[in-house]
N, C-alpha and C positions, 0 to 999 in steps of 0.2 A: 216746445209744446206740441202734443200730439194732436191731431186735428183729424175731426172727424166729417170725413167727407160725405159721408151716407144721407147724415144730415139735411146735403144740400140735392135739388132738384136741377135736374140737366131739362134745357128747351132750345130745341133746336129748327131753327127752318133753312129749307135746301133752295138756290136758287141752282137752276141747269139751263144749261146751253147747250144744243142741241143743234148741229149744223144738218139740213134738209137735204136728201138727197134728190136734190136737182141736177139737171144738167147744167144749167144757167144758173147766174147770179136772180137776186131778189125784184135788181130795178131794171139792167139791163143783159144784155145777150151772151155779157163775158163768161170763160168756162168756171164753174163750180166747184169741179176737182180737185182733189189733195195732190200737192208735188208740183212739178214744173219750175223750171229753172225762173227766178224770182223775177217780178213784175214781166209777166209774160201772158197772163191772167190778166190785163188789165185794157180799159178805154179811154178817153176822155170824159165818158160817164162815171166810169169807178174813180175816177182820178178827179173827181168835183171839177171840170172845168165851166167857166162861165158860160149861160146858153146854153147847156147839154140839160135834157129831163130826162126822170125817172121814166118806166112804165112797171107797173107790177106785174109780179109772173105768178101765175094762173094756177100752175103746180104747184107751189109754195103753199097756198090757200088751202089747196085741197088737202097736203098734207098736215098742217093744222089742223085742220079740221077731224082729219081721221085720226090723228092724237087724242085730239079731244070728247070724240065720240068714243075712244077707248080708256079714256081714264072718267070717263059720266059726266063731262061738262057738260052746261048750258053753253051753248052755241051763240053768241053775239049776232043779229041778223045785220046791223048798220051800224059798219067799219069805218074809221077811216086813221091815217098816220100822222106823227106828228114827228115835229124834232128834235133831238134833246141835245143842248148845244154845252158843247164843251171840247178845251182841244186838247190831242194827245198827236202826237207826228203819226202816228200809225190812223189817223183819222183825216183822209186829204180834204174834204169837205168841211171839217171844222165841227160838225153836228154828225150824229147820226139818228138815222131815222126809222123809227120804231110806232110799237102802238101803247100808251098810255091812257089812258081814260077811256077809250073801248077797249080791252083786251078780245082778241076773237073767241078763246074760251074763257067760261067764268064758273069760278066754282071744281064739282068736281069730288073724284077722290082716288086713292090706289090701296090696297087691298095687300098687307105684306103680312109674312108669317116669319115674325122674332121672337124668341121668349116661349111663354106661358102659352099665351091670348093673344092668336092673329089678329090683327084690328086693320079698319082703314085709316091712313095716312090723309087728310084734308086738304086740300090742294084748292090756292086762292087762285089762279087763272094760269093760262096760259097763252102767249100774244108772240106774234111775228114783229122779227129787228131784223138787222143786217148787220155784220158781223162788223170790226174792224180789222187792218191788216196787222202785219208782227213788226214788231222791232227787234231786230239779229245783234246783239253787242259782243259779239265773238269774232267776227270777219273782218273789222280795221279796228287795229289797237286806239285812234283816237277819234273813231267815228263812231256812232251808233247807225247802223244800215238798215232801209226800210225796206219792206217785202209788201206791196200791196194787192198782193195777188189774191189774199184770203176777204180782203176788202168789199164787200156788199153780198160776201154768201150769203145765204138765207137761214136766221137759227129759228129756232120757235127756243123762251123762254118758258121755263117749268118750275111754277112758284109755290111751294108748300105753305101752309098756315104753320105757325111754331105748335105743330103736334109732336114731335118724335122727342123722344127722354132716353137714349142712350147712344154712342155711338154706332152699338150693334144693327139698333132700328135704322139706325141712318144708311149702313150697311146693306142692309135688305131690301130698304127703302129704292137705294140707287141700282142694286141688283133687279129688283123687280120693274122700276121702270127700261132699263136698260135693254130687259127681257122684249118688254113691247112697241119700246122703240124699232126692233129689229123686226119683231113678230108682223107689225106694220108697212115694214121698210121703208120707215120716214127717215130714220138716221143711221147710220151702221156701228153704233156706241163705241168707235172706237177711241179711246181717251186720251191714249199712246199718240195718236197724230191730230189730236186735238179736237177731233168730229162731237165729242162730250167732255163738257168741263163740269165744275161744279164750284159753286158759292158759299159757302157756309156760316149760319148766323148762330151764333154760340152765345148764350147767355146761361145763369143759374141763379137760384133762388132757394129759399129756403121751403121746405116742404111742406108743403099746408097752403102756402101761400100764394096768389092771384097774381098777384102786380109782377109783371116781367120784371129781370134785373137789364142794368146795359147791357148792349148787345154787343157782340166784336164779330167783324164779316174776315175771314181767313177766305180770299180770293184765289182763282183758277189754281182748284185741286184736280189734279190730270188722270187719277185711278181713284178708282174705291175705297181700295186699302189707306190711298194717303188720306181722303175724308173721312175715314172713320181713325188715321191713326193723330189725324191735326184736332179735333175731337175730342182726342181724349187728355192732350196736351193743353189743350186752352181749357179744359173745362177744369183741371188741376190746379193752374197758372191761376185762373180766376179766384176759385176759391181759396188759394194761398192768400191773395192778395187782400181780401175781406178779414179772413181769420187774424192779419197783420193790421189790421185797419187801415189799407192804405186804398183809395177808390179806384175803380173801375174805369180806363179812358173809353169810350166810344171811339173805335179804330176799324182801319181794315188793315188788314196783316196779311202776312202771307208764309208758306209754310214751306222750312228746310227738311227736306226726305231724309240726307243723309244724317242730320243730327234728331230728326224728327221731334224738331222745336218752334215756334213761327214766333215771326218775327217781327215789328210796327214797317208799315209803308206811309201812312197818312193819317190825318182825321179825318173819322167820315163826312161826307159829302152828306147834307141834306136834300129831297125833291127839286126843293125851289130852286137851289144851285143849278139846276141842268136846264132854267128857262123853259118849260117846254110851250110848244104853240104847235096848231096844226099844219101839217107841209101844206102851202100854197100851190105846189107843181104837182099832186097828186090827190083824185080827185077820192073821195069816199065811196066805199063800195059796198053792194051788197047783197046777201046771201040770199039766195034763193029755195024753195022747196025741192025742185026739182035737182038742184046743186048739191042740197046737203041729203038727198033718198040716193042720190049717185054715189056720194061718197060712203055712206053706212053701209052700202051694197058691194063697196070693196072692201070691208073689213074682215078679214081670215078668221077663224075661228082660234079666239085667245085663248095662252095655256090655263087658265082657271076652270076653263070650257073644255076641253080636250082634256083635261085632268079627271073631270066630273065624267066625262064619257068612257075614257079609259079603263076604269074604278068600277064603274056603274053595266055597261052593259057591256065591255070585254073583259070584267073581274078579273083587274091585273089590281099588286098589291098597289099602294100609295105612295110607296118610294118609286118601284120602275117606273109608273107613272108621272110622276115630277119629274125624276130625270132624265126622261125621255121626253117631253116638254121645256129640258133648259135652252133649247136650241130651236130653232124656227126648222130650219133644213129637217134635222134626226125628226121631227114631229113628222111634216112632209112626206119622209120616204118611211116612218112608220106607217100613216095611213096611206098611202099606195099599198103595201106590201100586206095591211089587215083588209086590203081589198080584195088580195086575191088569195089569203089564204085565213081559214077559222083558226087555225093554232095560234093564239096571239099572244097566251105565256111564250111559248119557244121563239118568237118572233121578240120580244122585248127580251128574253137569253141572247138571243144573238147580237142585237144591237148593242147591248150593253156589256155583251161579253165579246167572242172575239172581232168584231166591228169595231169596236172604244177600243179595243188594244191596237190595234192596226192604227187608226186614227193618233194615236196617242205616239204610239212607234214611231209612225211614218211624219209626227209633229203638221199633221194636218186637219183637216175638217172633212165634215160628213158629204159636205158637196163635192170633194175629192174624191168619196169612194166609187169605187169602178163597176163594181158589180149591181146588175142595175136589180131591183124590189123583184121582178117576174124570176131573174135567174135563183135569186136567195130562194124566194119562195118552194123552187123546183129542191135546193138543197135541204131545207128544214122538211120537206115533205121523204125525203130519199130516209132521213133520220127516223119522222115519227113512224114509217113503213119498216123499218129496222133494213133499209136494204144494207146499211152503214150505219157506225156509231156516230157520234156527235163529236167524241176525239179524232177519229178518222176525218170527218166532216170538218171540222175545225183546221184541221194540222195539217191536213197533205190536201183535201182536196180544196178549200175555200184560198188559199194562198194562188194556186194553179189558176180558180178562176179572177183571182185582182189582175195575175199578167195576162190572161186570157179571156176578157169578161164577154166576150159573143160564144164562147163555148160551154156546151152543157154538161151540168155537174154528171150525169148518169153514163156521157161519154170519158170522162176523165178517170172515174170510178172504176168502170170497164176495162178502159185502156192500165190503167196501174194496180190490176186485177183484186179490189176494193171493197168488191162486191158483199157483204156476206153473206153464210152459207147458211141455209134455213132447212136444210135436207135432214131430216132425222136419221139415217142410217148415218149418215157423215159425220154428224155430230156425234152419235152415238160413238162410233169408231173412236173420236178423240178423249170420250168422257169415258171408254174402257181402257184405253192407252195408258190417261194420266192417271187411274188409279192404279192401274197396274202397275204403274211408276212407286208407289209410296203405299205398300201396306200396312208397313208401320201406323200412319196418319189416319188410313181409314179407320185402324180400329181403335185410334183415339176419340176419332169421331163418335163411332159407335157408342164409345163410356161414356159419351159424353160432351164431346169437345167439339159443339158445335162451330166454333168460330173458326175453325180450318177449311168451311166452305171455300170462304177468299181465296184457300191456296189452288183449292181443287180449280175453281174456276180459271185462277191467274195459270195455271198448267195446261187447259186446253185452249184458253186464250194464245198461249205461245205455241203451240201443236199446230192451230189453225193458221196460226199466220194474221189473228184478230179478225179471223171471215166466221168464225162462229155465231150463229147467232146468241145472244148475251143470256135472251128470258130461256128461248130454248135451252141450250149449258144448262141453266139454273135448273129447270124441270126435270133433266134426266140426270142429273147430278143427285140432286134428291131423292128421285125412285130408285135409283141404282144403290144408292147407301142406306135406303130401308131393308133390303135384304142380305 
């Protein structure tokens, strides 16, 4: 039987974990950092000993907060934590402790452009937990090995409303908050070492229709690609299953990359399973005005905002502009550099031409690059001045300054004698040379055969040694073949 999948409606909500970049843990002093040789990261606090409390950290707050002021939540004024009790070996305490019934942000939304019809994403809160640690079952063949070092990091959870209907959306969805995670520098998204995971609640229904189908939660997806591609596998699975009549479990699964299949872990866990009640050792907190006008006043100026600016008053197209916005850094040392110079098309040519190729070469990032916004600037100005072409500028001299970046492009130029020549008698010289070379071609020309300029030009171009100036060439090039 062929089955028609179109039929059915895809709804899908994201939960993300999103580890804070603190130096410290959530409750106590231990370090926060990815790495470190296992339980090294840890106290009597992380390690739930009896008699040891909490204290909350103060940065953790704040970076919620500025999440959530970035994605348009309502702000929760009076906070406080609770526990949700359940054990896993990678939970030395037995409970971990989280916010529940106040989440610190409520509501909200994210702004993503898939499809047709960019829309906002709905987003039902966002609230401060604490992580738990790993379990390693690779390192004794009959043990399972515990790592508690990741143990009380500080995550903010990031809970969508079931808005998103394809996996694409969900795609863009994670990309775009990912974006401002960084933009922020609440979290460094990196998924690879676990700093962002993702949750994924997959249900479907038939089109028209209101009432959510069961849901199925495919648990910590560690890239993008795998939530969009575990997505598109359950949403499949599901609909086989209906079209066969066989029902729906309410699960949480999890998802094989290599066969890019997922697979049952449990039944799902209901609320009331986790007991929750409020921590007794941690007292409720709360937000202040002058707390949260501090924190809105460190909020950078997001790509949505620097896009609209870019577009609008430096009339760059709408693609440079985005993707010179995919990165917090390249945004950064773009507006340093449209500080000090008006040319802001050649300024967004360069970053995204040979600057991304360097970056991409050299398999590094924009914060690697050497050459600091004041020296580029002196080279795109050396360009629009014709003192040098842009291949010149490109090829020999910008390479010179990555291994050189305290020296000046117009000293480089100089020295590797770069310069070109703007002298009309000089040029002139090379523009009687190269015809003189090819009479034939001139008086192709003359019948007709405009399109041999190229060769004239490409003829004093090699005469010069590429010091001619280009427009100049071009002028007497011209006048000279009128008569």
């Amino acid at each position: 039987m062929e089955i028609n999948y179109d039929k059915y409606e895809i709804v899908v909500g994201l939960e993300v974990h999103a580890q804070l970049l603190t130096e410290t843990k959530l409750f106590c002093g231990d370090l926060a950092s990815y790495g470190g040789e296992p339980n090294t990261h840890v106290s009597p606090i992380t390690l739930g000993h009896p008699g040891t409390l909490p204290r909350l950290n103060r940065k953790a707050v704040e970076y919620a907060i500025k999440m959530g002021l970035a994605c348009h939540c309502e702000i929760e004024r009076h906070n406080y934590f609770a526990r949700k009790n359940y054990f896993y070996p990678d939970l030395p305490k037995g409970y971990q402790i989280t916010q529940h019934t106040t989440p610190i942000c409520k509501g909200g939304y994210l702004h993503i452009r898939s499809g047709v019809h960019p829309r906002d994403i709905r987003l039902n809160r966002i609230h401060l937990e604490e992580d738990a640690g790993k379990s390693l079952h690779d390192i004794d063949p009959e043990f399972t090995s515990i790592d508690y070092n990741r143990a009380g990091v500080p995550l903010i959870e990031i809970v969508t409303e079931p808005d998103l209907h394809s996996s694409e959306e969900a795609y863009a969805f994670l990309t775009e908050l990912r974006k401002i995670l960084r933009y922020t520098r609440v979290c460094d998204g990196n998924m690879e070492e676990g700093s962002m995971r993702c949750d994924a609640n997959v249900s479907v229904r038939l089109v028209g229709e209101k009432a959510l189908g069961t849901k199925v939660e495919v648990k910590n997806l560690n890239s993008i690609r795998h939530v969009k591609r575990a997505i598109e596998y359950e949403t499949k699975r599901m609909i086989e299953l209906i079209e066969n009549g066989e029902p729906i479990m309410q699960q949480t699964r999890s998802f094989d990359a290599a066969s890019g299949t997922t697979f049952a872990l449990r039944s799902k866990e209901e609320a009331n399973d986790y007991r929750y009640f409020a921590d007794p050792d941690l007292v409720p907190f709360d937000i202040t005005d002058a707390f949260l006008q501090q924190v809105r006043n460190s909020i950078p100026p997001l790509p949505e905002e620097l896009v609209a600016r870019y577009t609008g008053e430096l009339q760059l197209p709408e693609y440079d502009a985005r993707v010179l916005c995919d990165e917090r850094e390249t945004s950064d040392y773009f507006g340093e550099l449209t500080a000090i110079t008006t040319h802001y098309k050649a300024a967004a040519n360069w970053l995204l031409g040979p600057v991304r190729s360097w970056i991409n070469d050299q398999d590094r990032s924009m914060k690697d690059f050497p050459v600091s916004p004041a020296m580029l600037s002196r080279l795109i100005q050396m360009v629009e001045e014709v003192r040098v072409s842009f291949s010149v500028a490109s090829t020999r001299i910008l390479p010179l300054l990555i291994n050189q970046p305290g020296k000046e492009p117009m000293d480089i130029a100089s020295e590797l004698n770069l310069l070109q020549n703007s002298d009309e008698g000089a040029v002139m010289a090379w523009v009687e040379e190269a015809l003189a070379k090819m009479p034939e071609k001139v008086l192709e020309y003359k019948k007709g055969k405009k399109g041999l300029i190229g060769l004239f030009v490409g003829e004093v171009k090699r005469l010069s040694g590429g010091k001619a100036d280009p427009k100049l060439t071009n002028q007497l090039l011209l006048d000279k073949l009128k008569n």
